[in-house]
C-alpha positions as CSV (number, residue, x, y, z in Angstrom):
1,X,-16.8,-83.9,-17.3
2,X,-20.8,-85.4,-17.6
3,X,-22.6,-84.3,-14.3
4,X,-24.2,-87.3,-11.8
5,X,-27.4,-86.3,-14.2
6,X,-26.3,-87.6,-17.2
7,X,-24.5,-90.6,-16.4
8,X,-24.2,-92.7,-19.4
9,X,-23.3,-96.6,-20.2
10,X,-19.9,-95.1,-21.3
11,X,-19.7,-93.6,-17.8
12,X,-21.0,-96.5,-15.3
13,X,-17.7,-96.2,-13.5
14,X,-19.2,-92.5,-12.2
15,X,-21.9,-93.9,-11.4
16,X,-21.1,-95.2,-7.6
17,X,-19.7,-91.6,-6.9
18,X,-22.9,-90.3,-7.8
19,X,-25.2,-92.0,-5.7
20,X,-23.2,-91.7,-3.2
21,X,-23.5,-87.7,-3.6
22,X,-26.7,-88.5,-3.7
23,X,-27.2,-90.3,-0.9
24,X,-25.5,-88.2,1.3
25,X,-27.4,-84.7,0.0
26,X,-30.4,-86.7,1.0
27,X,-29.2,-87.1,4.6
28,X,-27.9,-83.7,4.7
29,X,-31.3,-82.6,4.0
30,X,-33.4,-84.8,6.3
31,X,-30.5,-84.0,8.9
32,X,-30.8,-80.1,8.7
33,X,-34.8,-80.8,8.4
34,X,-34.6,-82.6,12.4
35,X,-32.3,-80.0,13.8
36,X,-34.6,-77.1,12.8
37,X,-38.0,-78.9,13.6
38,X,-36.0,-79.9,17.0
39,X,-35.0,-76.5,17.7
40,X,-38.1,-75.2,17.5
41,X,-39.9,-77.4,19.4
42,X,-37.1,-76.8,22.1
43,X,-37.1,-72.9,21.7
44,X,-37.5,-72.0,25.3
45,X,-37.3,-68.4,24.8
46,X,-41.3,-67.7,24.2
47,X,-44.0,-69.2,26.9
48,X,-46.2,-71.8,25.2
49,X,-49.5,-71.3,25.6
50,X,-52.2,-74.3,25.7
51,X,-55.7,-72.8,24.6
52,X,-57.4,-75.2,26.5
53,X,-55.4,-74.3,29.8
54,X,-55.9,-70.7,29.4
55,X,-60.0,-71.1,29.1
56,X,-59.8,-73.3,32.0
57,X,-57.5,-70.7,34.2
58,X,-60.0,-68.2,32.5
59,X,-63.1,-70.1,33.3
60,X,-61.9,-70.6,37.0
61,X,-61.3,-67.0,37.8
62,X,-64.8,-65.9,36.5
63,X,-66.4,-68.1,38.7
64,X,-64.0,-67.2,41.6
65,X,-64.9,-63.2,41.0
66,X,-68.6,-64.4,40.5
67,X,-68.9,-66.4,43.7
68,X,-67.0,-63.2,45.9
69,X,-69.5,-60.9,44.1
70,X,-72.5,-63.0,45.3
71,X,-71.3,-63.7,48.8
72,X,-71.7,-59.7,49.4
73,X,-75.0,-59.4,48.3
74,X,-77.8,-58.8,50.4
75,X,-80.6,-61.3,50.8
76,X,-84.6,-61.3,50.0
77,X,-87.0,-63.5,49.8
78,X,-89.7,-63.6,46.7
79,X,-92.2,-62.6,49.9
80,X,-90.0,-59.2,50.9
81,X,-89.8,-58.2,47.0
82,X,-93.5,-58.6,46.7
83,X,-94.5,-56.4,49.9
84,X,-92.2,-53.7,49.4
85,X,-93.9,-53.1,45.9
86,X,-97.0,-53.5,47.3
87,X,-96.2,-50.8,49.9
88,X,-94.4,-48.4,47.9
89,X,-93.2,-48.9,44.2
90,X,-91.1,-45.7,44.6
91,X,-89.4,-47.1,48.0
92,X,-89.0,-50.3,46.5
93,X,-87.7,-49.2,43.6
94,X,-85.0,-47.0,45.4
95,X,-83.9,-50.8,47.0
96,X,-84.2,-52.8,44.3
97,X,-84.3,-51.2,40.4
98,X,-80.6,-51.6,38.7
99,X,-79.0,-52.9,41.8
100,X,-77.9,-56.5,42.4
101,X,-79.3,-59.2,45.2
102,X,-80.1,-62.4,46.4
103,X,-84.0,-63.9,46.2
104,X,-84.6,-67.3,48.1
105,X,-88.4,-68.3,47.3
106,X,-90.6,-71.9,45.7
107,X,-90.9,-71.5,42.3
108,X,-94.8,-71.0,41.2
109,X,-94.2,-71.6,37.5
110,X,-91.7,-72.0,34.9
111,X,-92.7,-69.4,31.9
112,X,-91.5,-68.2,28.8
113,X,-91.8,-64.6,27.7
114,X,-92.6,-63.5,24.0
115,X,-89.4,-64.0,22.8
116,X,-89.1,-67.7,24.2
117,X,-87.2,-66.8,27.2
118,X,-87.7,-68.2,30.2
119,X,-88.4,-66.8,33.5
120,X,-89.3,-67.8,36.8
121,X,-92.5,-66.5,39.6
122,X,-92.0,-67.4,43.1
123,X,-94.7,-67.7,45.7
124,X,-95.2,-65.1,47.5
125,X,-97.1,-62.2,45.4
126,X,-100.4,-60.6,46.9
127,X,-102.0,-63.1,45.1
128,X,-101.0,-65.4,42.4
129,X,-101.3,-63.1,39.3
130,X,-98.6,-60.7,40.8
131,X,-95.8,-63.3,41.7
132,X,-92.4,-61.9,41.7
133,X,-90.9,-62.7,38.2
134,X,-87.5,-63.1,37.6
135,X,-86.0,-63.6,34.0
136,X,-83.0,-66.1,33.7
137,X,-79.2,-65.0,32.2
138,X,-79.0,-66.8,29.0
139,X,-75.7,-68.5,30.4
140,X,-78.7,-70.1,32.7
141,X,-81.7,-70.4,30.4
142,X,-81.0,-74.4,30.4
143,X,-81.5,-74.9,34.1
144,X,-85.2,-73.7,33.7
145,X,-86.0,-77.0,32.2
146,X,-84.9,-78.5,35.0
147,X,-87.5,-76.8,37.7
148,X,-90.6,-77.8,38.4
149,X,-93.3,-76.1,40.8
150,X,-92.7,-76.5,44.6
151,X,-88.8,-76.2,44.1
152,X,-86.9,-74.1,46.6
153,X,-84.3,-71.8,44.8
154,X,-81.8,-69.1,45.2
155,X,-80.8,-66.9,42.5
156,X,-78.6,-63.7,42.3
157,X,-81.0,-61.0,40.0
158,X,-80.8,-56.9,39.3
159,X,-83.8,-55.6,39.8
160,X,-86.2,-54.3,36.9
161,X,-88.4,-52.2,39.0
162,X,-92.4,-53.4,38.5
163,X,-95.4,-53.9,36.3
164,X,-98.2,-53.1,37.7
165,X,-97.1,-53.8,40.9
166,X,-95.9,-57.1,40.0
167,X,-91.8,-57.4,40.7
168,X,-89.7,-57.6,37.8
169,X,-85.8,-59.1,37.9
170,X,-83.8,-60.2,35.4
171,X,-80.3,-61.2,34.8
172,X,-80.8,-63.8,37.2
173,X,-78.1,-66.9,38.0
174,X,-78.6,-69.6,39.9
175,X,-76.8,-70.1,43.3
């Protein structure tokens, strides 16, 4: 008996049976093909995850812990960082070097260090060659552009200790 593949002249009478076999293996095939993509996309039994809801849940709680963190810290102004070094590095150090807090002050000038970073002086120095300097978080380098001289800020530092008797902070994010 000739297969549906080799359906001759002599055999045209097969040849209705075979595309009906045909056509029905097709629609077996595209058939099975929905219920498997449909049962996947219905499998209920694994979470699904959406990347960009997950960076936004993650974003969200950083800023969350980050704002509680802040709250707690204690407050100085560019003024109070400036006199206690002037006083006494060691005593200033003991309050300030390696530990977080908050610095209110006007912004005296918007620099850049040797590697192109930016930092900050606020008024408030013994005299205006030993401003309190306080070196941005790269995840706030951008807002520098943004200041100008005369600008009343508020940013969360650790302190650096000093040079020369000048204040040193870095790590600094604005509030």
């Amino acid at each position: 008996m000739p297969s549906c593949h080799h359906v001759t002249s002599s055999t045209r009478s097969r040849k209705e049976p075979c595309q009906q076999k045909k056509t029905l293996g097709i629609a077996l095939a595209v058939g099975l093909a929905y219920i498997v993509i449909k049962g996947v996309a219905n499998d209920t039994s694994q979470p699904k995850l959406s990347a960009s809801n997950d960076f936004y849940v993650d974003e969200m709680a950083q800023r969350q812990r980050e704002a509680e963190r802040v709250v707690s810290l204690e407050s100085f102004t560019a003024a109070d960082l400036a006199e206690a070094y002037s006083r006494n590095t060691y005593a200033a150090d003991m309050t300030f070097k390696g530990k977080p807090f908050k610095v209110t002050g006007t912004v005296a000038s918007i620099n850049t260090d040797f590697r192109s970073k930016p930092y900050i002086t606020m008024k408030g120095g013994v005299n205006q060659f030993m401003e309190p300097q306080f070196a941005l978080a790269t995840s706030n380098e951008k807002f520098a552009a943004t200041l100008k001289p005369g600008d009343k800020i508020t940013l969360a530092c650790t302190g650096r200790g000093d040079v020369a008797k000048t204040p040193m902070s870095n790590e600094c994010t604005f509030i």
